[in-house]
C-alpha positions in Angstrom: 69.2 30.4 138.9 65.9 28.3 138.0 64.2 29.4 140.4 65.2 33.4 139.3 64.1 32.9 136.3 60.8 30.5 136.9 59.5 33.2 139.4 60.2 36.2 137.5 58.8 34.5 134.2 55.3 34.1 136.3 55.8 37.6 137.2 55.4 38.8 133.6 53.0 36.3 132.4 50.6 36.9 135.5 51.1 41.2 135.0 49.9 40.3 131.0 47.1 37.8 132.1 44.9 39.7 135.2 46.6 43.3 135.5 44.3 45.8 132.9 47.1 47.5 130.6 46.9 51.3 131.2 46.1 53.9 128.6 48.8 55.9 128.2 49.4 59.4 126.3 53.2 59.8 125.5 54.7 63.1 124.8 57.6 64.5 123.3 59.3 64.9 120.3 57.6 62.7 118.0 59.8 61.1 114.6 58.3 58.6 112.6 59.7 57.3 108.9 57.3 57.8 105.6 59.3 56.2 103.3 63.2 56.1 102.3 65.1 59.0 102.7 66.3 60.3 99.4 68.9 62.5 101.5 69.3 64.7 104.6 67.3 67.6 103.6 63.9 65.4 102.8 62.2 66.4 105.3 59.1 65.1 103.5 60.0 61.7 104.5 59.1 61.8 107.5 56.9 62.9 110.1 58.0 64.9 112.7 55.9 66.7 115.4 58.1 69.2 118.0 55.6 68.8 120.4 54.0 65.4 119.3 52.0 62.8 121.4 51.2 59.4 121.5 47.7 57.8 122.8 48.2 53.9 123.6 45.4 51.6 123.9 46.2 47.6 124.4 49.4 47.7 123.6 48.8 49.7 120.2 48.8 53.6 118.8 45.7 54.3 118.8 46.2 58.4 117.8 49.7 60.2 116.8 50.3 64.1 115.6 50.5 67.1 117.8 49.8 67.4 121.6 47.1 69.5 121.5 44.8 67.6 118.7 45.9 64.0 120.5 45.3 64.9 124.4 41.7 66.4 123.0 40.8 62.6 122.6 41.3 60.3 125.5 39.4 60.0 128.6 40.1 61.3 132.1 41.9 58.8 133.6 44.3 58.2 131.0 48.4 58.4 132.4 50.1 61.0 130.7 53.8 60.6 130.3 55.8 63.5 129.7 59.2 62.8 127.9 59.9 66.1 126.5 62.9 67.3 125.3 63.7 63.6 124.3 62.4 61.7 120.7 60.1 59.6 120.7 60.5 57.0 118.0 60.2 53.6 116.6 61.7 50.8 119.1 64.7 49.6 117.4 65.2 46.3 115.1 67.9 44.4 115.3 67.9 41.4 112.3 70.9 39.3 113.2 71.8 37.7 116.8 73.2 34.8 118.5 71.9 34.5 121.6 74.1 31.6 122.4 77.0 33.9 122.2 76.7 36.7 125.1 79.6 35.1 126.7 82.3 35.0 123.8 81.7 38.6 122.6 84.7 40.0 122.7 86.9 37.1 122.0 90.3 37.9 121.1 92.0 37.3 117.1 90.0 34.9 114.9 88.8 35.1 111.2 85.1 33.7 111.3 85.8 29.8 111.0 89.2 30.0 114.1 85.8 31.5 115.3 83.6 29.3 115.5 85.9 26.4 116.2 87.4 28.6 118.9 84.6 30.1 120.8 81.2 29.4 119.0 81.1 25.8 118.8 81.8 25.5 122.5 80.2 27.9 124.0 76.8 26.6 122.1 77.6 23.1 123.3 76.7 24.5 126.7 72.8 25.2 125.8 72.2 21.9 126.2 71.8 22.6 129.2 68.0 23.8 129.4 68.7 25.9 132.5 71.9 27.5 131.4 69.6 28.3 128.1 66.8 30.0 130.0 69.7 31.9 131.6 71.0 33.3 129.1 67.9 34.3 127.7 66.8 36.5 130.4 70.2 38.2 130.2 69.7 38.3 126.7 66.2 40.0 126.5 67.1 42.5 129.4 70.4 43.4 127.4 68.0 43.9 124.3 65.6 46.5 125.9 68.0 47.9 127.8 69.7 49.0 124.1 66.0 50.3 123.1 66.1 47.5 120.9 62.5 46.0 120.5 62.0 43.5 118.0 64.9 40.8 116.8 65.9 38.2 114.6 67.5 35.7 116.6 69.6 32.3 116.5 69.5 30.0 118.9 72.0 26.9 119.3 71.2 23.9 117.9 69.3 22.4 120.9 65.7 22.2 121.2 65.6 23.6 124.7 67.5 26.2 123.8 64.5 27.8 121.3 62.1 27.0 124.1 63.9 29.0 126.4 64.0 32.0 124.1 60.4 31.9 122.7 59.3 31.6 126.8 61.3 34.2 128.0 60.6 36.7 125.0 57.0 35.8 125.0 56.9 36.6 128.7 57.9 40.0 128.2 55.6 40.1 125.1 58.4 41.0 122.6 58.1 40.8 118.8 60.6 38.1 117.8 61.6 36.2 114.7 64.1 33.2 116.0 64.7 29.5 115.2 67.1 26.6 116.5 70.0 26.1 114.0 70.3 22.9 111.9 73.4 21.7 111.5 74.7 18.0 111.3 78.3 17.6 110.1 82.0 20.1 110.1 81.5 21.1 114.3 81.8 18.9 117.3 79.4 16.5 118.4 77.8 18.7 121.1 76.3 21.0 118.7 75.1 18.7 115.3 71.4 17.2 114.7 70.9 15.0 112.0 68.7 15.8 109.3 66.0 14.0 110.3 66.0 15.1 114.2 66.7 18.6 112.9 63.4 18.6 110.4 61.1 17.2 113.5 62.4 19.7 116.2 61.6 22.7 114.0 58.8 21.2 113.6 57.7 21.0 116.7 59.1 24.3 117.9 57.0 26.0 114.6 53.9 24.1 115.8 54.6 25.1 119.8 55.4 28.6 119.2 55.1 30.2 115.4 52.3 32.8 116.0 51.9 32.7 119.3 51.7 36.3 120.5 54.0 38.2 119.1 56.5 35.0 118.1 57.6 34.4 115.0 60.0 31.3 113.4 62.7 31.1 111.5 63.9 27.7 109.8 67.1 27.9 110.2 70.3 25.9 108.7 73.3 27.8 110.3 74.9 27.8 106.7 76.0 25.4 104.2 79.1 24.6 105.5 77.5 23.1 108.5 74.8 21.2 106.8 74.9 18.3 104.5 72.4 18.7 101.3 70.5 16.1 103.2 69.6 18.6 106.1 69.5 21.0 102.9 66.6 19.2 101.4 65.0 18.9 104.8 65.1 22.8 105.1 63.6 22.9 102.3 61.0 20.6 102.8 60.1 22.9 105.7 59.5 26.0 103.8 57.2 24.3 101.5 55.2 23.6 104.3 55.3 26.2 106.3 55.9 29.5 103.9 54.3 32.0 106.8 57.5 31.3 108.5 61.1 33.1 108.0 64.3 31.7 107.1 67.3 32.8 107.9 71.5 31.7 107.6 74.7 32.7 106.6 76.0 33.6 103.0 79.8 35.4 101.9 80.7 36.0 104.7 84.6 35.5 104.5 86.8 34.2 101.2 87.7 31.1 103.6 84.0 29.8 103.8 83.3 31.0 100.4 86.1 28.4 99.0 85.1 25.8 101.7 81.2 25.9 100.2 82.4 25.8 96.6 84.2 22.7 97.6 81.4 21.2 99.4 78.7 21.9 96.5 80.7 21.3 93.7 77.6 21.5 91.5 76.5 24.4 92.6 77.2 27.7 90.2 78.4 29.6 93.8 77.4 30.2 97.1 74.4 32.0 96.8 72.9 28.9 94.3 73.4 26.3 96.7 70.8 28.2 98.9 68.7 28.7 96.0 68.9 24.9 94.6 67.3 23.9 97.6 64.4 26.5 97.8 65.6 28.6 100.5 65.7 32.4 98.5 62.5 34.4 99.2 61.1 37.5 100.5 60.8 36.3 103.9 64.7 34.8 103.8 67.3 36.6 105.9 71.0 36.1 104.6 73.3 37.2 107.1 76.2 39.4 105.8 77.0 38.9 102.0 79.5 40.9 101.8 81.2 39.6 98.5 78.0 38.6 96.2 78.8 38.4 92.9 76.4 40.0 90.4 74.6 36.7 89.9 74.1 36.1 93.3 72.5 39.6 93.6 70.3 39.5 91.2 69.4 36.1 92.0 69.0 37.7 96.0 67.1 41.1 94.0 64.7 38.6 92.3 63.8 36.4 95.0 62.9 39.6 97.3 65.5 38.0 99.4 67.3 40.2 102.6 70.5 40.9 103.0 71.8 41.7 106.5 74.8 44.3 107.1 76.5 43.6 110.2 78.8 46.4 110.4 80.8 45.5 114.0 80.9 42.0 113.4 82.5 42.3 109.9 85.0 44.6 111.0 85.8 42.7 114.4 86.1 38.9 112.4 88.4 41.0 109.5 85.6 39.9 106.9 85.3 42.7 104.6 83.7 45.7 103.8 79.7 45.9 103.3 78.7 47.4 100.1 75.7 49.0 100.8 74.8 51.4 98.1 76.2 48.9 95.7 73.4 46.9 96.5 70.9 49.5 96.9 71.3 51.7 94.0 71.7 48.8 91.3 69.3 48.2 88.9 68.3 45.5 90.8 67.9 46.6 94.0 68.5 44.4 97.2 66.7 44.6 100.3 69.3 45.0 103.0 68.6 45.2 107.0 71.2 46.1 109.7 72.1 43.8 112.3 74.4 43.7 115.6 75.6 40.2 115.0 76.3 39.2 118.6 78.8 37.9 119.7 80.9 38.3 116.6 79.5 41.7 116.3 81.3 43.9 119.7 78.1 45.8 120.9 74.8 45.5 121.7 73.7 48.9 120.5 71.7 49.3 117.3 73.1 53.4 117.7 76.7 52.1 117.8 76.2 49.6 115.1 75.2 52.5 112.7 77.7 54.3 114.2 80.0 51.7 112.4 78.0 51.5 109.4 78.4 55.0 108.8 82.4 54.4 108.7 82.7 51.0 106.6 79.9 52.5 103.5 82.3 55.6 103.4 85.3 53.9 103.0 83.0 52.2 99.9 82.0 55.5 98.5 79.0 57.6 99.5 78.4 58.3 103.2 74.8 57.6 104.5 73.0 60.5 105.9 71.4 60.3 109.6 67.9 60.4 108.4 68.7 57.3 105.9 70.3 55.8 108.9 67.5 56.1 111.3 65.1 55.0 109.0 67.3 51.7 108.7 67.2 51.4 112.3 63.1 51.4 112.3 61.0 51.3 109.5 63.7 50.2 107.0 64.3 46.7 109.1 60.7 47.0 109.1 60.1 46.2 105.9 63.4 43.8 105.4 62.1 41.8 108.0 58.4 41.8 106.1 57.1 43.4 109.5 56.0 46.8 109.3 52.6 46.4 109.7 53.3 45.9 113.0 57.2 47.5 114.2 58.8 50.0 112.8 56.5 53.4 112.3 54.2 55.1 114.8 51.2 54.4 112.5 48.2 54.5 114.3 47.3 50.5 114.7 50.6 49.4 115.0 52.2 47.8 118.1 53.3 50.3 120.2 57.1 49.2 120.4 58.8 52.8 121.0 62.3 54.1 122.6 62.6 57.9 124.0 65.9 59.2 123.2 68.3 61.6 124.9 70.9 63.2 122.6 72.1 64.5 125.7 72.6 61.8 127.8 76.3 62.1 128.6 78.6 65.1 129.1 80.2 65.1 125.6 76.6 64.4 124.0 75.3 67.8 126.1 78.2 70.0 125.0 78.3 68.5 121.1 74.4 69.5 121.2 75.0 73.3 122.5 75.9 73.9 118.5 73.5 71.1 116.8 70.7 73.2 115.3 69.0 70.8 113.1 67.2 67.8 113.6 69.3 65.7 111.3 72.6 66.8 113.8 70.8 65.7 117.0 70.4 61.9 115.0 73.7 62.5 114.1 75.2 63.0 117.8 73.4 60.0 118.7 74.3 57.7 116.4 78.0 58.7 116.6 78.4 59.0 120.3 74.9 57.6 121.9 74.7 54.3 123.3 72.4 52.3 126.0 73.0 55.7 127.9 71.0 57.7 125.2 68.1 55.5 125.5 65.8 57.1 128.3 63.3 55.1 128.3 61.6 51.5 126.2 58.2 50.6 125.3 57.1 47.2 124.2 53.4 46.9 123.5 52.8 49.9 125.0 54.1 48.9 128.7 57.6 50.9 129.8 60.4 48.3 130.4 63.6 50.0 130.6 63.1 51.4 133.8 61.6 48.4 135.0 64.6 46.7 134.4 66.7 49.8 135.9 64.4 49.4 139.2 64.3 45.6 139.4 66.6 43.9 142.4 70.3 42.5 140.3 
């Protein structure tokens, strides 16, 4: 398996390093987001081009608009890649993984801590293994692009090598990441705790070896309070302080369980969201997975700090957690940010489309549905802009990375007969966010180079 992976990260790294990157000139159907939807007939929200193109220069959009005015511009011997019918959009954003957890996805009857007693905790204990980790990497980046999924927020275990692994492999393939080892020294077995201390100098070291480099970005990250003592607390925070260019990401209201257990934990603190904030860990680069049942303190104390929340949909419903209020939190008068997320392996699919799919279902049963043009702009440039990276991901704004997916709301035999009576633009998003998965994804760009079928055509 090491030697699998050694040769075919060489591959990738010697295809950046000596091969010239190709211009390219993409076209199809061409949807980029503006700004928020206010609803499904604001068309001016977007732009949308029926026969659109794309003109990509190292790795970036260098022109975007109709066909005609974009080919006009390039040289000769620029590759021209026709996609049409399919969409051309945004690559995906994913803002809460485990990478640690491809093999437990799918685990049968637990409530989040039976969980991660059950599955997580053990399953993580195997990444200490640094070739195991580098394993499960690969697997992991190839399952990503193979979703259309370009840019994620990730969690790694709690082992050093186990970061390493991930930054490599993703930097390899030259992917926008945000990811960090998890800190946590006390209420899980032995295999998978730090200490403060040891916890404080390996993110050190993994912000100093990788932060920045490429397209790699860190994320301090305590797995949540439960799992850390306020001495690794105060050592998290210590980190910000000195490293605010970096993210931070955990856990917060998740489950009534883990709610109680905190409160018991931090006695002093006012609830779950303050014990995060006592210790200098709200801001607008700080990721709280799931909070789900916030009280009105905690969010405006999350609205104030510019702090994320992240709805994981699949997971929520799969662990029996609770229901995401998403235009609770939106439409207060103290708006949170909010991002979507997967949650693997507590969340059941890979698929940005099929999470929305299920985020669709759990904000109805809350009140107002969410419209498909809402819902892809979640998917691109709103995680964008909750992940406080949309000058890079998320838009087809000329300068910007050129991280893009072609989608095929016809890719399977029910998608091809729902679409014989879709006449709008806002139905085809529809189809395939309701029934499109990995199959509806044609084809992946990250920085501008096609992966998907790379992937499709490499040896298994």
């Amino acid at each position: 398996m090491l030697e699998g992976w050694g040769y075919r990260r060489v591959r990738f790294v010697l295809f950046r390093a000596r091969v010239p990157m190709t211009d390219l000139l993409l076209r199809g159907r061409i949807l980029s987001f503006l700004r928020e939807p206010e609803g499904v007939e604001d068309a001016s929200s977007c732009l949308y081009e029926e026969d659109g193109a794309l003109l990509i220069k190292d790795g970036r959009i260098a022109a975007m608009g109709g066909f005609s005015a974009v080919a006009a511009k390039p040289a000769a011997d620029v590759e021209t890649i026709d996609h049409r019918p399919h969409l051309i959009m945004p690559g995906l954003i994913d803002a809460h993984v485990h990478v640690p957890q491809m093999q437990v996805i799918a685990s049968y009857g637990a409530e989040l801590l039976d969980w991660l007693s059950n599955y997580t905790f053990p399953e993580e204990g195997r990444f200490r293994d640094a070739q195991h980790a580098r394993r499960v990497a690969r697997m992991f980046v190839d399952e990503m692009m193979r979703h259309g999924t370009t840019t994620v927020a990730a969690y790694c275990s709690v082992h050093k090598a186990s970061a390493e692994a991930f930054f490599a492999e993703s930097g390899a393939r030259g992917l926008m990441v945000i990811a960090g080892k998890v800190m946590m020294d006390r209420n899980a077995p032995d295999a998978v705790l730090d200490t403060p201390r040891s916890s404080y100098d390996d993110t050190k070291a993994l912000i100093g070896a990788w932060h920045g480099k490429g397209r790699l970005r860190y994320a301090i990250t305590p797995r949540f309070a439960i799992t850390s003592s306020p001495e690794q607390m105060e050592m998290a925070g210590a980190l910000v302080r000195e490293h605010p260019e970096c993210h931070v990401q955990t856990h917060l209201s998740e489950n009534h369980a883990e709610i109680r257990w905190t409160e018991e934990l931090y006695p002093e603190a006012r609830d779950y969201t303050d014990v995060y904030q006592r210790y200098g860990l709200l801001g607008p680069r700080s990721l709280f997975g799931h909070c789900i049942h916030l009280s009105e303190r905690e969010a405006d104390a999350m609205s104030e700090s510019g702090s994320v929340a992240i709805f994981c949909p699949t997971s929520n419903l799969f662990l029996g957690s609770g229901l995401f209020d998403y235009f609770r939190y939106k439409r207060r008068e103290r708006p949170l940010r909010v991002a979507t997320a997967t949650d693997v392996g507590g969340g059941t699919n890979y698929s940005m489309l099929r999470t929305m799919d299920e985020a669709y279902k759990v904000i109805a049963l809350n009140g107002p549905k969410i419209d498909p043009l809402r819902s892809f702009w979640q998917l691109t440039r709103g995680n964008a802009e909750a992940l406080s990276l949309a000058d890079h991901v998320g838009t087809l704004d000329v300068g910007t990375d050129a991280d893009l997916v072609v989608l095929d709301a016809r890719a399977t035999p029910a998608m091809k007969l729902r679409m014989e009576r879709a006449e709008t633009l806002a139905e085809e998003l529809f189809v395939l966010q309701t029934l499109g998965d990995d199959r509806a994804v044609s084809e992946v760009y990250v920085a501008g180079r096609p992966v998907k079928s790379t992937l499709a055509a490499a040896p298994a």
